[in-house]
C-alpha positions as CSV (number, residue, x, y, z in Angstrom):
1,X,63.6,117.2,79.3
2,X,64.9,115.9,82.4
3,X,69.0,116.9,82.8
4,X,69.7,113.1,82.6
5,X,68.8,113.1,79.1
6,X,70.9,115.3,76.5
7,X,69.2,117.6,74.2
8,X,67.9,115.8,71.1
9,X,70.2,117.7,68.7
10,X,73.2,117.1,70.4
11,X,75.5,114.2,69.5
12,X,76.0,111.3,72.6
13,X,78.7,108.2,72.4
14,X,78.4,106.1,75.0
15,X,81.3,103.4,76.0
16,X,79.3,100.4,78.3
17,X,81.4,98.1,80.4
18,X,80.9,95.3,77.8
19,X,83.6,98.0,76.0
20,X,80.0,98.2,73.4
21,X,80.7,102.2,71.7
22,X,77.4,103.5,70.3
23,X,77.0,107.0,68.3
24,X,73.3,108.6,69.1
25,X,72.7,104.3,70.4
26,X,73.7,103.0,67.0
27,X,76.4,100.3,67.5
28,X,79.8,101.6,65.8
29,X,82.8,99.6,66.0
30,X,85.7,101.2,68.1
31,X,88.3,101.0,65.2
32,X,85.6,102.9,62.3
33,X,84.7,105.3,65.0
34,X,86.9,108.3,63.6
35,X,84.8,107.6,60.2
36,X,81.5,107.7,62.4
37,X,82.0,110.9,64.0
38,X,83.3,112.6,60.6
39,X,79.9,112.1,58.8
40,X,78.4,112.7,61.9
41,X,79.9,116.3,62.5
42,X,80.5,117.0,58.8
43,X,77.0,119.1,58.2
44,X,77.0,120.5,62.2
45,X,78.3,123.5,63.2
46,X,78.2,122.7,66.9
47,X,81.6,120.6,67.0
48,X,80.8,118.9,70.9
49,X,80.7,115.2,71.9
50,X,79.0,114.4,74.9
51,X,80.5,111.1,75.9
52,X,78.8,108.9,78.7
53,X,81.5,106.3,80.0
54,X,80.5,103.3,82.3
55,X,82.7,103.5,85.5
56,X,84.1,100.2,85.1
57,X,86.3,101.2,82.1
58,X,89.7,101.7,82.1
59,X,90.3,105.5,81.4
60,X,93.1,104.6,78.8
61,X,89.5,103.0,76.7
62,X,88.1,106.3,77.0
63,X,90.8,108.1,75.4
64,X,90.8,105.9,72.1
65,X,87.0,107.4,71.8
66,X,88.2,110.8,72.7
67,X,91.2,110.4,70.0
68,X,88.4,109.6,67.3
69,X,86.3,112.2,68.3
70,X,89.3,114.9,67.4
71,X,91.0,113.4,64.7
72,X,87.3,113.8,63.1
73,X,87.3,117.5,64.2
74,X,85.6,117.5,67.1
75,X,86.2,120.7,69.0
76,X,84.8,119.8,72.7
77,X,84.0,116.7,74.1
78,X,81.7,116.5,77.3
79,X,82.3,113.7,79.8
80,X,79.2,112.5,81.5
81,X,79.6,110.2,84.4
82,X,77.8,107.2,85.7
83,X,77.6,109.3,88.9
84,X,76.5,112.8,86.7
85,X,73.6,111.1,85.3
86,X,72.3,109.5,88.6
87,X,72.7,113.2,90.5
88,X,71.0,114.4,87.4
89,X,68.0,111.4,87.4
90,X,67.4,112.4,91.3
């Protein structure tokens, strides 16, 4: 798997600059996202969010994704770059 792409078992958000949040690409709405990432982590042991951020947003937008990810209990949360991903596509 190319170091672009995360491992298949690990769980991705990604915040586009149409401010669009998807979990794993399934659309979730910013405000349920805390729910999302609950179910989503509840069975997991591995308690990490890899979350891929479009440079255009505002890091304040980020935050509101991050703040979901740990009221749900998520222990780490990844930041992946617009400019990570193209180093890593290369």
């Amino acid at each position: 798997t190319p170091a672009a792409e995360p491992d298949p078992g690990q769980i991705v958000a990604e915040y586009t600059a149409d401010r669009q949040l998807t979990v794993n690409k399934r659309p979730v709405e910013l405000d349920a996202a805390e729910m999302v990432f609950r179910e989503v982590f509840a069975t997991r042991s591995d308690k990490t969010l890899f979350l891929i951020g479009d440079g255009s947003v505002r890091y304040g937008e980020i935050t509101r994704v991050i703040d979901a990810a740990t009221g749900a209990g998520v222990q780490r949360v990844g930041l992946v770059t617009e400019g990570m991903r193209r180093e890593a596509g290369r």
